[in-house]
N, C-alpha and C positions, 0 to 999 in steps of 0.2 A: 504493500500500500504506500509505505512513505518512499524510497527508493524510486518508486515506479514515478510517483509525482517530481519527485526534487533532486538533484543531480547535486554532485560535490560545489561546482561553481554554484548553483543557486544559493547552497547554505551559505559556502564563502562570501558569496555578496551579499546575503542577506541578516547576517551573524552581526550583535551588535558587539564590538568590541571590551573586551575587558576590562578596559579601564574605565568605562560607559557604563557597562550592565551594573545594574542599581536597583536590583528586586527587593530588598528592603532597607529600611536604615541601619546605619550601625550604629553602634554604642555613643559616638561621638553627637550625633542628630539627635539632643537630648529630646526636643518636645515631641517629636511621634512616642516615644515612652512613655514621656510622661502625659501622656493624652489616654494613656491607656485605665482604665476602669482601676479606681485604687486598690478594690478586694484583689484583685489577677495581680497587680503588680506588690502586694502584700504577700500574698500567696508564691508568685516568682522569688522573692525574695527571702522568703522564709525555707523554701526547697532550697535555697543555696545555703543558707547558715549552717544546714544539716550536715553540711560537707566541708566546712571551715575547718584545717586541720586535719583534710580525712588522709590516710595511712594509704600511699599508694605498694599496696604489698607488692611484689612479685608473684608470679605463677607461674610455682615452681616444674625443672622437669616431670617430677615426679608424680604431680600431681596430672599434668599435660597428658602424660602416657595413658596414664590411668583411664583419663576419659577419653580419649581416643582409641583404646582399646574396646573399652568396654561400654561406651556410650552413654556413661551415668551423668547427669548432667547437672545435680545438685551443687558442684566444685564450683560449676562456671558460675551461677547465680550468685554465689558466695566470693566471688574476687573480682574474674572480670567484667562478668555484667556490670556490677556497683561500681567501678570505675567509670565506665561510659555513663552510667547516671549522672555521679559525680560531677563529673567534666560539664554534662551538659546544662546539671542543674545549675553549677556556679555561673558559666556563659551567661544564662538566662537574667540569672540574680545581677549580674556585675551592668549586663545592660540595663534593667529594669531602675537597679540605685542610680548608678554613674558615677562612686566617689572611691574606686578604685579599689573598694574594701575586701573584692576578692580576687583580686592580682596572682596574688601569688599563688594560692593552690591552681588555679589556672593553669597557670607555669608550669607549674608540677607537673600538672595531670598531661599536658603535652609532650613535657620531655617524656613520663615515665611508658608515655602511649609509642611515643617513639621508641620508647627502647624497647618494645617487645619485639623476639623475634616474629611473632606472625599473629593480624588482627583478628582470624578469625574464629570458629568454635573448633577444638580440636576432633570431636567426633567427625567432621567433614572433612577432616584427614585422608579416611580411605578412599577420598578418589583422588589424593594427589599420586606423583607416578611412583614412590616407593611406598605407598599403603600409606597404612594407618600406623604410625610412626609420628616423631617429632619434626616441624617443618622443614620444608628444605629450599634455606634462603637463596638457593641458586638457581632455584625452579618456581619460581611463585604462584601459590594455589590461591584461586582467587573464590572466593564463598561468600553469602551474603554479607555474613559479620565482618570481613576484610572492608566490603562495602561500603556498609553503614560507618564501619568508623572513618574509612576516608570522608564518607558527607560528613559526620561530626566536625573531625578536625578541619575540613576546609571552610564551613560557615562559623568555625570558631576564630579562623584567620579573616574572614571575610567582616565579622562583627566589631573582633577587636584587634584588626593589625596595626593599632595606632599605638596601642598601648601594648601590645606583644614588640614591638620594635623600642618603644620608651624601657623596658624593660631590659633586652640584650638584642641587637641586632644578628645575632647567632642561631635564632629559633625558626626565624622564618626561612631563611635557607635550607636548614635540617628537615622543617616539613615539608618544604619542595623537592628535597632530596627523596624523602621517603616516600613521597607521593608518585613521582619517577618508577619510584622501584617496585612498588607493589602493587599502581593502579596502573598508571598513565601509560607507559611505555608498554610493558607484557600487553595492553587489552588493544593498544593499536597492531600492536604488530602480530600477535597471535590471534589463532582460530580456532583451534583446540578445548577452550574450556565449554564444558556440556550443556552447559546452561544458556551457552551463545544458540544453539541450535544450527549452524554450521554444517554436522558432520548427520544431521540428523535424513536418514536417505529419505523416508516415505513419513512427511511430516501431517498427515492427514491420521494418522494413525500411532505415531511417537511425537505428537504436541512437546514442546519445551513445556515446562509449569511457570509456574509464580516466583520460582528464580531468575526464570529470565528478565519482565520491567521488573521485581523487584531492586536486582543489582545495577540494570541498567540505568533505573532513577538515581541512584548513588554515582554512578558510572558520569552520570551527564553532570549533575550538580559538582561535582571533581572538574570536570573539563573547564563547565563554565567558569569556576571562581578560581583556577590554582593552574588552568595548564597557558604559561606566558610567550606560549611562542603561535602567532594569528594559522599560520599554516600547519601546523599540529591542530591546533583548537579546531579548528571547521575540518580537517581529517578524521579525528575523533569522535566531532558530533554527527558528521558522517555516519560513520562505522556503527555507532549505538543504534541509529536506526533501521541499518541494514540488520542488524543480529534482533530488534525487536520486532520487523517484519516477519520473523521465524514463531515470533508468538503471537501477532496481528495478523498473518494472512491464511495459517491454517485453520483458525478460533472457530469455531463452530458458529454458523452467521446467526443463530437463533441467543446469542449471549452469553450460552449457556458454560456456568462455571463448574466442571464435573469436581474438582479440588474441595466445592462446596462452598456456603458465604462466609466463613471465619476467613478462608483461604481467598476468598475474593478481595480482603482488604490487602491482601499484599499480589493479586492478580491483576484482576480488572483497575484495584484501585493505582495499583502502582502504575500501570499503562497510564492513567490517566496521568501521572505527576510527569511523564515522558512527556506526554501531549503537551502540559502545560510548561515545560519549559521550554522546548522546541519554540511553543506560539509566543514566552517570554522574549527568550532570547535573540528572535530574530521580530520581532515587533509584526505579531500578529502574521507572517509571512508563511508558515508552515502553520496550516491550521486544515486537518481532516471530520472535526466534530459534525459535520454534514454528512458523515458517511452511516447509513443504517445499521454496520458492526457495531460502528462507533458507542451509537444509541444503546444496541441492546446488550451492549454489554454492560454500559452501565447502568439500566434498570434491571438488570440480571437481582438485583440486589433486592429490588421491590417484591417482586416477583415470589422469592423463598422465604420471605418473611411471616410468620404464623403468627403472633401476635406480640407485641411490646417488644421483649429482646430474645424470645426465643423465636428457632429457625428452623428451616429444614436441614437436617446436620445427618445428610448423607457423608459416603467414602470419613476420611479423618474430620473433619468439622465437627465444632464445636456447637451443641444446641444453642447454647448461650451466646449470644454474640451484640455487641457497641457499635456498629460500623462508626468510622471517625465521621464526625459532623457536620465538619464544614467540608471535607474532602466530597461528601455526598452530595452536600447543598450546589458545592463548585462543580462540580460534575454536570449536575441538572439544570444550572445557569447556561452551562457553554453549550446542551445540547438541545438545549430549550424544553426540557422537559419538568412543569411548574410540580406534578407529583414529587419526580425525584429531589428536585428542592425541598418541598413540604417535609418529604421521608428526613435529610439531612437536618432540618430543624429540630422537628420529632424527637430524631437519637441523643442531639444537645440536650434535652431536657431530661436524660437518663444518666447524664454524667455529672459525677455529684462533684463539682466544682472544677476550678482549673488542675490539671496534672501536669506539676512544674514539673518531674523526675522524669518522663518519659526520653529518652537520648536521640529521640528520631527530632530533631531542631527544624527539618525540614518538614514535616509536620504541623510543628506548633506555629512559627510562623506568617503563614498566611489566616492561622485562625485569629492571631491574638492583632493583627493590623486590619484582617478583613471581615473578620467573623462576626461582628458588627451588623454590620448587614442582612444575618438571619432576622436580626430584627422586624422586621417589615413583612417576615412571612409566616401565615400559620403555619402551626404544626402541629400536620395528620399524618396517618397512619396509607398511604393507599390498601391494603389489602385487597388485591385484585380477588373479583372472586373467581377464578380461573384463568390457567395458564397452562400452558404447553407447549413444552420445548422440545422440537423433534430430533434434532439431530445428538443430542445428551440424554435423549427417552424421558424426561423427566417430567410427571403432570402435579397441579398441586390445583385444589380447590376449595370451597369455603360455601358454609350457605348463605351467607351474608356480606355482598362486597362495602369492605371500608371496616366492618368489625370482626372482633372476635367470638361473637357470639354465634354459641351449634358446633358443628362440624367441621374439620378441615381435616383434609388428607391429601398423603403426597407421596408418588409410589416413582417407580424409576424402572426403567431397560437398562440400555446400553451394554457394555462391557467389564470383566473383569481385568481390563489393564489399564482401567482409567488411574490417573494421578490420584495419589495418597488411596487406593484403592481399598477397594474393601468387597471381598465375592457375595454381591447381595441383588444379583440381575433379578424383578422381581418382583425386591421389597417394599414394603409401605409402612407407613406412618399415619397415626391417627391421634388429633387433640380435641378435646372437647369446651370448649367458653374458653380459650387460650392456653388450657392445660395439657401437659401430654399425661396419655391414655396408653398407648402403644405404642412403643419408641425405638429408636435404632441407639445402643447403646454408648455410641462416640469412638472414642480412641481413649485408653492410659496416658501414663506419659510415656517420653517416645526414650528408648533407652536403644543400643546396639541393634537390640534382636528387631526392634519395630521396620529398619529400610535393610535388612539381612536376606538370606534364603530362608529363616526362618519364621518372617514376616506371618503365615498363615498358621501358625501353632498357636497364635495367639487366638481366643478367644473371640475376643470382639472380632476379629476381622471374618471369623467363618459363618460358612451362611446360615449354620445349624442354630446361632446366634441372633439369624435375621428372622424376618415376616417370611420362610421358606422352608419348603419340604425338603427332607431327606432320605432318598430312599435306597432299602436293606445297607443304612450305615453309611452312603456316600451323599459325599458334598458336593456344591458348586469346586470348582477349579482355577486357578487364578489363570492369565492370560488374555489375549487380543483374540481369539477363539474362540474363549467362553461367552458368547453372546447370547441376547436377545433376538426375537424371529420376529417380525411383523407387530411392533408396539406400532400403537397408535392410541388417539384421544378423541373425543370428543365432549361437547356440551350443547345440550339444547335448551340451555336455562332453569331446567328441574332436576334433573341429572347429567353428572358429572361424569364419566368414564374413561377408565386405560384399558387398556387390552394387549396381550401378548402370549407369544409361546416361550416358558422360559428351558426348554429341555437341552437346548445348545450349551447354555452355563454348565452342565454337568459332562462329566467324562461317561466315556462307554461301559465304566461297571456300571454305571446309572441304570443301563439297559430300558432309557426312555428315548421312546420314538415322541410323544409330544405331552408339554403339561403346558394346558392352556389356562393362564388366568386372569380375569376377569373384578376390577375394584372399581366399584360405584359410589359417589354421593348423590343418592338423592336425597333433596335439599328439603329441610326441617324435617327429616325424618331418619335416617340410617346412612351405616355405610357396609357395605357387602361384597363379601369375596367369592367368588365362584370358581374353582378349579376343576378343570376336567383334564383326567393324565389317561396316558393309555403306552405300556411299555409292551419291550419284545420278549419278555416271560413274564407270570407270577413273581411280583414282590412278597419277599416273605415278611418284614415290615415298611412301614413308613410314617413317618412322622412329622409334623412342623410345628413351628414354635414362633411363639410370639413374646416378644419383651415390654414389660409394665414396671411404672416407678408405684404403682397403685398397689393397696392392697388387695387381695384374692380369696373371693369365698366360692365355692367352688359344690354346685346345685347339679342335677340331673336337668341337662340339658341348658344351662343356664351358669354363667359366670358373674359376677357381679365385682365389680373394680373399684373398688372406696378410695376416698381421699385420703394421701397421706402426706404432709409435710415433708416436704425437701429438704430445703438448705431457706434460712433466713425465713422471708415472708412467701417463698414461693412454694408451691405445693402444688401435687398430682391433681388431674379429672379425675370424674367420674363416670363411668358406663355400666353396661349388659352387652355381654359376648354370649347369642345363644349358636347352640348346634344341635346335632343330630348326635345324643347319649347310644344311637343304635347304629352309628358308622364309627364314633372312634367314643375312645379311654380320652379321659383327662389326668396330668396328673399337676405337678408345680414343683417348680426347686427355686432356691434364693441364690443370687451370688455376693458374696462378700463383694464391697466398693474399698474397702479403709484403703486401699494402697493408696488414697489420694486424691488421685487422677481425676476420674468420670463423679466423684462424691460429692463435686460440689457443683454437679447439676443434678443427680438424681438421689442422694443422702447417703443412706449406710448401703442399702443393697437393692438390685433389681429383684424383679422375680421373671422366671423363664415359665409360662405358660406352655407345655408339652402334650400335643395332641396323636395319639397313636389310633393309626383307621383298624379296625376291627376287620380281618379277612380283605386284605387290599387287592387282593387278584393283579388281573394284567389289565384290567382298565376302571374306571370309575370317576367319581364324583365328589365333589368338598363342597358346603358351601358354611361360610361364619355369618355373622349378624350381630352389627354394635351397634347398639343403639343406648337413648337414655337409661 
């Protein structure tokens, strides 16, 4: 898309120079700061005091190993994360005051960032070329976190190089030096990192994810503010766009973010921060927001929304999800779409104050100079009441457009080699008045084993885990193979429906020729499943399962699913799951949550609803019923 439109000389001449570009004030331009709202600049200011003094430890070999071996990641939270906090919180604070009071841990936290050998997380080690090992500064692996901290540190030269030069004229060199070494130069000249999508043969089918604009946002904001030579710079910002066309021109044209919406804030959203600094940097001259990907990628976000912050939290996705605020707002400004504005305001009012600590600076911002401007617009919810997205299979509908009251469900096709995957070609999801009822269980945290060969031992990821049958003992299968047959959607305003055959997701022990199934809202009144399977012998059994944060009483022909408090104020639906007590057994198991992870969306434990059909034969029938 961008390539195809704009040529190297177009950017060259249309690139506003360095010394020019002046996308926000810096430290010195005291009254845009202090223009700013006194609670945010109280609030900025008091995140920095936290870090007056702070102790920039090192992180040590041995601890580095550690999580690159074995992909624990509680280390990193505990040293290097809180340094990037640090740094960004003080930055924020020192602009925010202006009387120089955090000078010097600043200092600090630049030299000490300097002196690591390598910015990023050490688990993302195993794809540099000698493994999973300590870095190797003669090879440079380039990973989100390398990323982000090059944006850090270049909007921290960018905010206060007046005062990082009053200081020792030694530092700014050294960040140009390091910036050379581990963004600038390896990302012009090489083509190799995975994330570029480069080496990617049949990109229709191996998409790059959300590392690709993720890094590349960081990528561009480096070029813009730190690379000083004009024919580098517009080479550069060249090249970003050629490697983000690798995530823009295969995108699936319907929006649709398979990663999921948690994943779409560092997806779709981050594309957009691409967009916006391309249309920054060259004054409006590179601008695509008129193209219909453009669009519907960024209502992708409207779209999965189920009510207030919970979402459809297919593959790794979080149920619980904030999209950033103004990121969304800004989105729906450039594209003209007043909903997804509305949406963006909306999420503001669920964020409990300003968050000075956050280290993404590129980020904050454009909220804290522009975010202003929500002002002027309500803020609602769209909740479409249906949607369908064909080419990610994914349907989602509601009985009520704009609330959450009744019904909403949201079932999916596609594949099991989609990004952050999870073998669930299929599954559904169902809440009741905004609560989930039947839910897809999330992801743990991610440790080694979670992007390993042993990714599918895990629990949550298997289908046996999902809204899906399993039959005499076999599962869905991971891979680009395991698909979906003939999804499709419809709505004629009363009813809702998906439809598909999921028998392809499964391997040949499955010994299914077809399992057709069938999810309905019809509107104020149910929602219903229909499966009709027909295999090449006698199953000896078969079973599926369904996951509830609710509690389960458990009747002759009849389920009933109470309320149970979650976490905080938030707490389960309620329904009726009826069946046929004369096609299958019911039984129930609970699973322990404390490891953490998934507990602070659905509390201590799920429960696994377990339907076993009585005499499955080689062909037959299923049908559920939830209702109030």
């Amino acid at each position: 898309m961008l390539v195809d439109r704009y040529t190297f000389d177009d950017i060259k001449g249309a690139l506003i120079p360095r010394e020019d570009w002046h996308p926000f004030p810096t430290r010195d331009e005291r009254e845009p700061w202090r223009r700013l709202d006194a609670e945010t600049r109280r609030t900025l200011i008091s995140g920095g005091e936290k870090y007056l003094g702070h102790e920039w430890t090192v992180f040590r070999a041995t601890q580095f190993m550690e999580m690159a071996r074995t992909g624990l990641r509680s280390l990193y939270g505990k040293f290097r994360a809180t340094h990037r906090n640090a740094l960004s919180a003080l930055v924020l604070a020192e602009c925010a005051e202006g009387q120089g009071r955090f000078i010097d841990d600043i200092i600090d936290g630049i030299w000490a960032v300097c002196e690591e050998s390598w910015w990023g997380k050490p688990w993302h080690l195993v794809q540099q070329k000698v493994g999973a090992n300590l870095s190797n500064i003669n090879d440079p692996h380039i990973d989100l976190f390398v990323a982000e901290t090059a944006s850090l540190l270049s909007w921290t030269c960018y905010l206060l190089e007046t005062q990082i030069n009053e200081w020792s004229t030694m530092i700014m060199p050294r960040v140009d030096h390091e910036m050379q070494e581990r963004m600038l130069t390896p990302l012009l000249e090489r083509e190799d990192y995975h994330w570029m999508g480069f080496s990617h043969r049949d990109k229709n089918l191996h998409r790059v994810n959300n590392w690709n604009p993720w890094i590349i946002s960081n990528w561009i904001t480096t070029i813009l503010l730190m690379e000083r030579d004009p024919e580098r710079r517009a080479a550069g910002l060249h090249k970003t766009m050629r490697a983000l066309d690798n995530f823009i021109d295969p995108y699936p044209k319907d929006g649709g973010c398979d990663e999921g919406p948690g994943y779409w804030g560092r997806a779709g959203a981050s594309m957009f921060e691409c967009l916006e600094s391309y249309y920054g940097a060259t004054d409006g001259k590179v601008d695509v927001y008129g193209e219909p990907l453009i669009k519907n990628i960024g209502t992708f976000i409207t779209k999965v929304q189920i009510y207030e912050n919970w979402f459809v939290n297919f593959a790794d996705a979080s149920p619980l999800v904030n999209p950033a605020p103004f990121l969304v707002y800004r989105y729906g400004k450039r594209i003209g779409d007043a909903e997804l504005m509305s949406a963006g305001v909306y999420f503001s009012t669920k964020v409990q104050g300003w968050d000075g600590n956050d280290f993404s600076i590129a980020r904050q911002l454009p909220t804290l100079f522009h975010g202003s401007e929500m002002s002027d617009v309500e803020p609602t919810q769209p909740l479409p009441a249906y949607s369908w997205l064909p080419e990610i299979e994914v349907m989602t509908a509601r009985d009520k457009r704009g609330s959450g009251e009744g019904f909403f469900v949201a079932a999916k096709g596609g594949h099991n080699q989609e990004s952050h995957n999870h073998n669930d070609v299929g599954h559904f999801i169902v809440y009741v008045d905004g609560a989930p009822v039947i839910i897809d269980a999330g992801v743990g945290p991610y440790t080694g084993k979670t992007f390993s060969s042993e990714r599918y031992t895990i629990w949550t990821m298997q289908s046996a885990y999902h809204s899906l049958p399993t039959i005499n003992g076999v599962m869905q299968d991971p891979g680009i193979d395991f698909a979906a047959r003939d999804a499709s959607s419809t709505d004629d305003g009363q009813t809702a429906t998906f439809s598909l055959d999921i028998a392809g997701a499964y391997p040949d022990e499955a010994k299914l020729k077809m399992w057709h199934r069938t999810v309905a809202l019809t509107r104020g009144q149910d929602v219903t499943v229909k499966d009709q399977y027909v295999l090449t012998e006698p199953a000896s059994t078969i079973q599926f399962s369904l996951l509830t944060p609710c509690t389960v009483q458990v009747s002759e022909g009849r389920i009933v699913l109470g309320r149970r408090v979650l976490q905080g104020e938030r707490s389960s639906g309620e329904a009726g799951i009826e069946y046929d007590p004369e096609r299958m057994t019911v039984d129930v198991e609970n699973r322990d949550l404390s490891d953490g992870g998934k507990q602070r969306y659905w509390g201590d434990q799920v429960s696994r609803i377990l339907f076993t059909l009585v005499n499955p034969g080689e062909s037959g029938d299923v049908e559920l019923r939830i209702s109030r």
